[in-house]
Biopython code that builds the backbone (N, CA, C, O; Angstrom):
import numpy as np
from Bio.PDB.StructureBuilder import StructureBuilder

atoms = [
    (1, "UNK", "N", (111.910, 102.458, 91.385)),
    (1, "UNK", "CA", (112.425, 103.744, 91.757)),
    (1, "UNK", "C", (111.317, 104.796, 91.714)),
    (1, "UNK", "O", (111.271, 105.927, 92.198)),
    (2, "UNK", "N", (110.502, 104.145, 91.046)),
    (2, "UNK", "CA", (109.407, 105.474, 90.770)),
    (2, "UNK", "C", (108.559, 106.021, 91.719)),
    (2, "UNK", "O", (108.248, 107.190, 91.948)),
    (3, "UNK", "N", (108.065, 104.394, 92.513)),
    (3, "UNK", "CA", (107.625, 104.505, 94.228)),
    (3, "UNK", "C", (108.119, 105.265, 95.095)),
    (3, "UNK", "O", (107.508, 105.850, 95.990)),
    (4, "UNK", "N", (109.898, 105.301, 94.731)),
    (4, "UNK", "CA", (110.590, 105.885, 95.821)),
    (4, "UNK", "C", (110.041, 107.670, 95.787)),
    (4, "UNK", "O", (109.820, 108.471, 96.695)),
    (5, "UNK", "N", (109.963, 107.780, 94.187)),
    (5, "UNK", "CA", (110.322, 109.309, 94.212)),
    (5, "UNK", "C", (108.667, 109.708, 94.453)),
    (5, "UNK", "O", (108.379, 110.815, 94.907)),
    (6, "UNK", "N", (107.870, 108.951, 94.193)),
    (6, "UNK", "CA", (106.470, 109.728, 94.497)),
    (6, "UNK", "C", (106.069, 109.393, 95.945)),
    (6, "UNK", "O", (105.174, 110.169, 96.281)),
    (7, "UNK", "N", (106.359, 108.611, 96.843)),
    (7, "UNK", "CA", (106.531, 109.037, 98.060)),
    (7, "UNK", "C", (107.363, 109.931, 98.583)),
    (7, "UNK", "O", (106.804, 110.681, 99.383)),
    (8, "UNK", "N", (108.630, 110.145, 98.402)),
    (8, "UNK", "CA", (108.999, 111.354, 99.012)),
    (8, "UNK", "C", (108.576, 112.643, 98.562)),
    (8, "UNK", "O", (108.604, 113.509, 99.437)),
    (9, "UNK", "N", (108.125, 113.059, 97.230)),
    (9, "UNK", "CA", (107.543, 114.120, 96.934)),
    (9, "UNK", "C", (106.267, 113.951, 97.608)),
    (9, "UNK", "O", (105.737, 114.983, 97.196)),
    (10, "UNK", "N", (105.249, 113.323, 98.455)),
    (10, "UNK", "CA", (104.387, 113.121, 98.758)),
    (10, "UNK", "C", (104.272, 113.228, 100.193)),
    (10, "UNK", "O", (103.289, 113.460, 100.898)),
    (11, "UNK", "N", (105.698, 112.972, 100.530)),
    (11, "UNK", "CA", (106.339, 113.602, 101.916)),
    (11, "UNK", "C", (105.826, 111.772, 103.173)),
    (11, "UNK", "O", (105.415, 111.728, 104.332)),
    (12, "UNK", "N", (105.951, 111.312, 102.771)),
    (12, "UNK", "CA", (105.728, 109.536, 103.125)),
    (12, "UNK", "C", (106.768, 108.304, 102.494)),
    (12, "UNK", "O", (107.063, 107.881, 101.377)),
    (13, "UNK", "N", (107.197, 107.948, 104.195)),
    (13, "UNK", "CA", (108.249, 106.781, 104.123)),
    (13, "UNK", "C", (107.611, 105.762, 103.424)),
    (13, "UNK", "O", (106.401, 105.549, 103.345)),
    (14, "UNK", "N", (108.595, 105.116, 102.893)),
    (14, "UNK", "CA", (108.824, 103.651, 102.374)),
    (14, "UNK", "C", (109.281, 102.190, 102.871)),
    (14, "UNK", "O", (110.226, 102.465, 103.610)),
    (15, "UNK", "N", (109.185, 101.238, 102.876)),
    (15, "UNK", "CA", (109.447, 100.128, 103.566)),
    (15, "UNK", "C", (109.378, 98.967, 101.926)),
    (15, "UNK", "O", (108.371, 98.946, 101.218)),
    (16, "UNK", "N", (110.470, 98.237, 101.661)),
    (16, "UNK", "CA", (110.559, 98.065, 100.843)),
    (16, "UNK", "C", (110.640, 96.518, 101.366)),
    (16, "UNK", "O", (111.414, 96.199, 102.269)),
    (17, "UNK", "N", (109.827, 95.645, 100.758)),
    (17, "UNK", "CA", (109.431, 93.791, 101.120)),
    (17, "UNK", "C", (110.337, 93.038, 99.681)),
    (17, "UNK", "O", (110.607, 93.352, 98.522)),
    (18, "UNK", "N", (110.596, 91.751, 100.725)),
    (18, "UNK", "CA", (111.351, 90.931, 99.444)),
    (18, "UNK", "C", (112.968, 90.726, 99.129)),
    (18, "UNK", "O", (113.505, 89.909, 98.382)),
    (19, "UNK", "N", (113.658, 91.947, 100.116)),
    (19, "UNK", "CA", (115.558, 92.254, 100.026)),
    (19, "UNK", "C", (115.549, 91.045, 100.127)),
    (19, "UNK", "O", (114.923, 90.370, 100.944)),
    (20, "UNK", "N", (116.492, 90.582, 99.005)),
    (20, "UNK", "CA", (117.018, 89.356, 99.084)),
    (20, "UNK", "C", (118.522, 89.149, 98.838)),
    (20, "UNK", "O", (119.053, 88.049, 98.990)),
    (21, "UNK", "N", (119.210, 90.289, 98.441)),
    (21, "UNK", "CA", (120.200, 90.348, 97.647)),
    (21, "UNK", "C", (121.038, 91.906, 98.397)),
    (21, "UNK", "O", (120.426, 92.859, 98.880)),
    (22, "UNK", "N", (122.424, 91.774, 98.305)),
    (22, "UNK", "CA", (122.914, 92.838, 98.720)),
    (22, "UNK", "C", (122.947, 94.112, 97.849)),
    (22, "UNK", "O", (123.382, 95.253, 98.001)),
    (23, "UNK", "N", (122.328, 93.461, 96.905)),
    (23, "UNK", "CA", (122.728, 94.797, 95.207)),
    (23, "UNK", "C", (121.160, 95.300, 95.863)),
    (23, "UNK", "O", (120.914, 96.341, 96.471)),
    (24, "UNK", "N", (120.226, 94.176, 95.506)),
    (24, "UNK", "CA", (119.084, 95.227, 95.838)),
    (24, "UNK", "C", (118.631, 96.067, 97.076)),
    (24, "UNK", "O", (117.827, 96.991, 96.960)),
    (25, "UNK", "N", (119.101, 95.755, 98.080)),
    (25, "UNK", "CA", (119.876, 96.723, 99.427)),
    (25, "UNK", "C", (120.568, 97.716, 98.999)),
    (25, "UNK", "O", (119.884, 98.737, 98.928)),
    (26, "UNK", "N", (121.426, 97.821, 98.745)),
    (26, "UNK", "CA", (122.174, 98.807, 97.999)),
    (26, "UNK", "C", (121.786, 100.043, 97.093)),
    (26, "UNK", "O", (121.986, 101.249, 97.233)),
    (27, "UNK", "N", (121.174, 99.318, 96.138)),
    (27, "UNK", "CA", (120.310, 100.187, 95.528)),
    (27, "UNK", "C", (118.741, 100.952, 95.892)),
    (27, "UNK", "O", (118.352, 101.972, 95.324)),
    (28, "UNK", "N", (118.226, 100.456, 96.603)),
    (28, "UNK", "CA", (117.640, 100.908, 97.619)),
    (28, "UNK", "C", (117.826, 102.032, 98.582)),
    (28, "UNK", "O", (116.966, 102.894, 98.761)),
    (29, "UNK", "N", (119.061, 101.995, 99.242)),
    (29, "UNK", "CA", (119.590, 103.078, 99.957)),
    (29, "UNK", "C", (120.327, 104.031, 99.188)),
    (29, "UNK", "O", (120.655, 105.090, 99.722)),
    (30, "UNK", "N", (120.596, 103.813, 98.126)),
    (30, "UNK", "CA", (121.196, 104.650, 97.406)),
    (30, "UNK", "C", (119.612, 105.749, 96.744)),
    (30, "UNK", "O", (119.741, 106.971, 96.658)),
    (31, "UNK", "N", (118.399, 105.119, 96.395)),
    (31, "UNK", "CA", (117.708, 105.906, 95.996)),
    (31, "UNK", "C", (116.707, 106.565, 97.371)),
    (31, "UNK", "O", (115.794, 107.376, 97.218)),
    (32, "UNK", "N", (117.070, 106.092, 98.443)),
    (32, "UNK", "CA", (116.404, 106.843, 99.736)),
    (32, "UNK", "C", (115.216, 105.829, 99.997)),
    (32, "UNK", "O", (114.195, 106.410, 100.366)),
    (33, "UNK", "N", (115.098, 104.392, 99.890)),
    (33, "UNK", "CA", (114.066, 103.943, 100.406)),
    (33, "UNK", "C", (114.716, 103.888, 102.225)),
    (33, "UNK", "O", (115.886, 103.851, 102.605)),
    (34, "UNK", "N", (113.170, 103.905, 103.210)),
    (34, "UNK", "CA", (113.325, 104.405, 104.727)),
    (34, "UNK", "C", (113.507, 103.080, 105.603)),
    (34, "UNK", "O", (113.966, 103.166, 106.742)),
    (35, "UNK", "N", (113.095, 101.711, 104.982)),
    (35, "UNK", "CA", (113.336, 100.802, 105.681)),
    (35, "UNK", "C", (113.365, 99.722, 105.085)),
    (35, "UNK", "O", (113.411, 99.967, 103.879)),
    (36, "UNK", "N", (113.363, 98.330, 105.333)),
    (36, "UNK", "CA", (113.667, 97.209, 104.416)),
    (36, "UNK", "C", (113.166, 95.740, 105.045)),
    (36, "UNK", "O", (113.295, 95.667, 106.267)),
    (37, "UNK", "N", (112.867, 95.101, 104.685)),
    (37, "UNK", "CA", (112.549, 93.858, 104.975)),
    (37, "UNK", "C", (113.095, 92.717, 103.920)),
    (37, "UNK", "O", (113.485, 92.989, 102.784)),
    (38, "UNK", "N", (113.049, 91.078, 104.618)),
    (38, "UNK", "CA", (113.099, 90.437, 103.694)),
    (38, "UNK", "C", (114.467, 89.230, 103.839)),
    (38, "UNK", "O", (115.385, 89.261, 104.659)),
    (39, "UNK", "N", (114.211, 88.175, 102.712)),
    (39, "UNK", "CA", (115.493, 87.037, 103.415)),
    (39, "UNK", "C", (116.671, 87.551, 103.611)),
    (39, "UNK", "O", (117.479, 86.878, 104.251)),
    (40, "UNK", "N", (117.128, 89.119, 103.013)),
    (40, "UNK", "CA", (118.695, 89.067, 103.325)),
    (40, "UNK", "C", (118.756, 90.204, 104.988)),
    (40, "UNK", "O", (119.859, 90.359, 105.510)),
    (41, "UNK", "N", (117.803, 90.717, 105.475)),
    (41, "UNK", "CA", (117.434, 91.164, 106.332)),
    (41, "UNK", "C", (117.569, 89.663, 107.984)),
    (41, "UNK", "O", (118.499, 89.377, 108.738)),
    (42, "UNK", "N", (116.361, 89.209, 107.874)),
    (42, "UNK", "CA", (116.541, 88.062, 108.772)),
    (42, "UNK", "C", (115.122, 87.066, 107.704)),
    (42, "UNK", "O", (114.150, 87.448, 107.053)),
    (43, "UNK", "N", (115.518, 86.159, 107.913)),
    (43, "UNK", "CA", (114.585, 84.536, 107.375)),
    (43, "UNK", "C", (113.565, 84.337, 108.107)),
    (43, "UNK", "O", (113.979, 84.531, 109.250)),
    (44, "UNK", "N", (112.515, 84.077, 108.157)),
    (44, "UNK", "CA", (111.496, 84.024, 109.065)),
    (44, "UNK", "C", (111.635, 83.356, 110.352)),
    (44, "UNK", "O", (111.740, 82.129, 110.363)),
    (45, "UNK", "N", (111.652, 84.343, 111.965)),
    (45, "UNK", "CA", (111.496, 83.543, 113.076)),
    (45, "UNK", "C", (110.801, 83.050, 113.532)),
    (45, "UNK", "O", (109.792, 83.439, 112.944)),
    (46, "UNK", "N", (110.417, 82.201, 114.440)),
    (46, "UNK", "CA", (109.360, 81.731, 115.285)),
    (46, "UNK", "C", (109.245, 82.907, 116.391)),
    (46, "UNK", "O", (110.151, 83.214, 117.165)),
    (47, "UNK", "N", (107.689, 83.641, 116.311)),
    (47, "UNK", "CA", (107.425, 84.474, 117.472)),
    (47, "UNK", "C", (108.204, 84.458, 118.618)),
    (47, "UNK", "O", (108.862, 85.445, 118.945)),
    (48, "UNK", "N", (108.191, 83.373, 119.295)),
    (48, "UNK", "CA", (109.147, 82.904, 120.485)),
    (48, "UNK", "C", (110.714, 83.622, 120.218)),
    (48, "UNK", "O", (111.279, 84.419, 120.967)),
    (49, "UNK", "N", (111.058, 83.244, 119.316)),
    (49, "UNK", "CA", (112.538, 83.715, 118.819)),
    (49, "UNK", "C", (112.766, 85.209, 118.864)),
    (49, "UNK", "O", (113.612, 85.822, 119.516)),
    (50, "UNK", "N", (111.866, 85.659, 118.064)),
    (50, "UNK", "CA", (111.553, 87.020, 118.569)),
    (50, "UNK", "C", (111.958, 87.678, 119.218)),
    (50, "UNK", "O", (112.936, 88.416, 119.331)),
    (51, "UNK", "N", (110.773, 87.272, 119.914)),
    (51, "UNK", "CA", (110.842, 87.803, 121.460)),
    (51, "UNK", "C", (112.106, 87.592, 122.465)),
    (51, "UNK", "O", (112.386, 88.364, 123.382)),
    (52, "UNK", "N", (112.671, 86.655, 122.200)),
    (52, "UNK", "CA", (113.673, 86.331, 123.002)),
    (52, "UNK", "C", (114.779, 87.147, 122.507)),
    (52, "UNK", "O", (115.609, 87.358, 123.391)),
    (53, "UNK", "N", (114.996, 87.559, 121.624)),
    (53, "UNK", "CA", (115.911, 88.526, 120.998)),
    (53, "UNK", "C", (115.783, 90.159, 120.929)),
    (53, "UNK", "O", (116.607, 91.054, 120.741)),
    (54, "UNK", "N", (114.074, 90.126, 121.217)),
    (54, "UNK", "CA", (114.045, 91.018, 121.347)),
    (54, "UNK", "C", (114.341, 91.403, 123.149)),
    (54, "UNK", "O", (115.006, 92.395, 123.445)),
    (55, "UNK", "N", (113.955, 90.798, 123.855)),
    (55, "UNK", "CA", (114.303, 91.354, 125.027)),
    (55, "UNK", "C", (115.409, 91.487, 125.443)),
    (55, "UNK", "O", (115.667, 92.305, 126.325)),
    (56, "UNK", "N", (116.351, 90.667, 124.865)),
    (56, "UNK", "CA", (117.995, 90.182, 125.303)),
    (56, "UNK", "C", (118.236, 91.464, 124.669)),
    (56, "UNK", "O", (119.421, 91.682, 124.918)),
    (57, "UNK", "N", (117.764, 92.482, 123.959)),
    (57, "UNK", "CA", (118.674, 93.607, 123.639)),
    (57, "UNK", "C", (118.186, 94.657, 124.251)),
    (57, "UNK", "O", (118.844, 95.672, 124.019)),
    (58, "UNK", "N", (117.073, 94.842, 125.105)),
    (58, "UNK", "CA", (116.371, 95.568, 126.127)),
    (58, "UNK", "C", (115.731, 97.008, 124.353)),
    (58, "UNK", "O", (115.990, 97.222, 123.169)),
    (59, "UNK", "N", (114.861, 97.493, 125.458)),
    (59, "UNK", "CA", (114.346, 98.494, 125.224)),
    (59, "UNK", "C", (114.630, 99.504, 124.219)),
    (59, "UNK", "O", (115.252, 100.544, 124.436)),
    (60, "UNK", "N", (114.066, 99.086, 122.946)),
    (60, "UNK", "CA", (114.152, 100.203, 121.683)),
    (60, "UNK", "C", (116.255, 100.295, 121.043)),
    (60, "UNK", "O", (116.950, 101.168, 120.525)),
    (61, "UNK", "N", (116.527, 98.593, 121.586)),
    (61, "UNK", "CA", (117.729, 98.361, 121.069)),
    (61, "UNK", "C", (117.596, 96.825, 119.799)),
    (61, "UNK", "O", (118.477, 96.513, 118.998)),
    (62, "UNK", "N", (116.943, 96.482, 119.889)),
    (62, "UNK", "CA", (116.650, 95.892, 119.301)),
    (62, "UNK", "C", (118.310, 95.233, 118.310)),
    (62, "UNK", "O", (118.769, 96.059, 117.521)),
    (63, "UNK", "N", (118.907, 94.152, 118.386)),
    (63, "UNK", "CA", (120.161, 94.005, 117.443)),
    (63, "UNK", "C", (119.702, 92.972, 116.224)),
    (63, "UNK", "O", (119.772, 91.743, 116.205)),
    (64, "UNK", "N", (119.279, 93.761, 115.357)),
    (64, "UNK", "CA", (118.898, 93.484, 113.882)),
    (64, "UNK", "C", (120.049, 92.323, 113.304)),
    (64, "UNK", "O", (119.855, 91.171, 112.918)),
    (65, "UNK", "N", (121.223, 93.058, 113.403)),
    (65, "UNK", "CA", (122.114, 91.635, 113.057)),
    (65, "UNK", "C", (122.021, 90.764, 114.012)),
    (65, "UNK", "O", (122.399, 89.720, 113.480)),
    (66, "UNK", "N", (121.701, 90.494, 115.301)),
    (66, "UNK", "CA", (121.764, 89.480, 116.237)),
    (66, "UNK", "C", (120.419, 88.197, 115.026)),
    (66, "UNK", "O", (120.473, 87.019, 114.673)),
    (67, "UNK", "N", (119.725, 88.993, 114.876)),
    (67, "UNK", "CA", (118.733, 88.075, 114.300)),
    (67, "UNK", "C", (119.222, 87.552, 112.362)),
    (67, "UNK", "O", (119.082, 86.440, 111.853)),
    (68, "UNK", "N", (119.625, 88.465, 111.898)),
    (68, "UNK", "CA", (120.111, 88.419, 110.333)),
    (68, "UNK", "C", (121.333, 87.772, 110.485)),
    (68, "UNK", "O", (121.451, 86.798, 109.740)),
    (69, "UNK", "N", (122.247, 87.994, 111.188)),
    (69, "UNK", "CA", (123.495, 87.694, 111.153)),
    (69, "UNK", "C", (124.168, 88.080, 109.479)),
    (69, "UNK", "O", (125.257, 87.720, 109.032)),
    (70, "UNK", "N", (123.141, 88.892, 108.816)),
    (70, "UNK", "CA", (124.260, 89.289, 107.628)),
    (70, "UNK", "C", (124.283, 90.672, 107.266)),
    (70, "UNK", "O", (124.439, 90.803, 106.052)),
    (71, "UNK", "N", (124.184, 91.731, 107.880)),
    (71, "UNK", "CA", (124.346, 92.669, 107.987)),
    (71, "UNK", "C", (125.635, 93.944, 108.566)),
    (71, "UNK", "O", (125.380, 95.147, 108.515)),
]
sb = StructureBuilder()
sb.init_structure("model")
sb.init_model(0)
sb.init_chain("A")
sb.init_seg("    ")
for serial, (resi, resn, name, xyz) in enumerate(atoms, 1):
    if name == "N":
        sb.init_residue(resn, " ", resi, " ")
    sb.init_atom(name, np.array(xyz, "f"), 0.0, 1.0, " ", f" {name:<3s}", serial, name[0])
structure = sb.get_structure()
């Protein structure tokens, strides 16, 4: 939490590696971290996969659960 608060007093987002768990998601957004990564996010794709997901949702749509499916 301490990261959280000396970046925002510092006026700089956060990206937080490792969500694995819905508590630690949770708690996370509850203290204002800006973005998230990690196994409960999506599991590692193959580039290819990616991409293919990424285009199937066109342009700056990107469907985050299409790839996580647990969100």
């Amino acid at each position: 939490m301490a990261i959280l608060l000396l970046a925002r007093e510092v006026g700089r987002r956060t990206v937080a590696e490792g969500v694995e768990t819905t508590d630690q998601r949770d708690f996370l957004r509850r203290h204002g971290c800006d973005a998230m990564q990690g196994y409960l996010i999506s599991r590692p794709v193959p580039a290819i996969a990616f991409e293919e997901l990424f285009l199937k949702s066109g342009p700056g749509k990107l469907d985050v659960a299409a790839i996580a499916g647990v969100i």
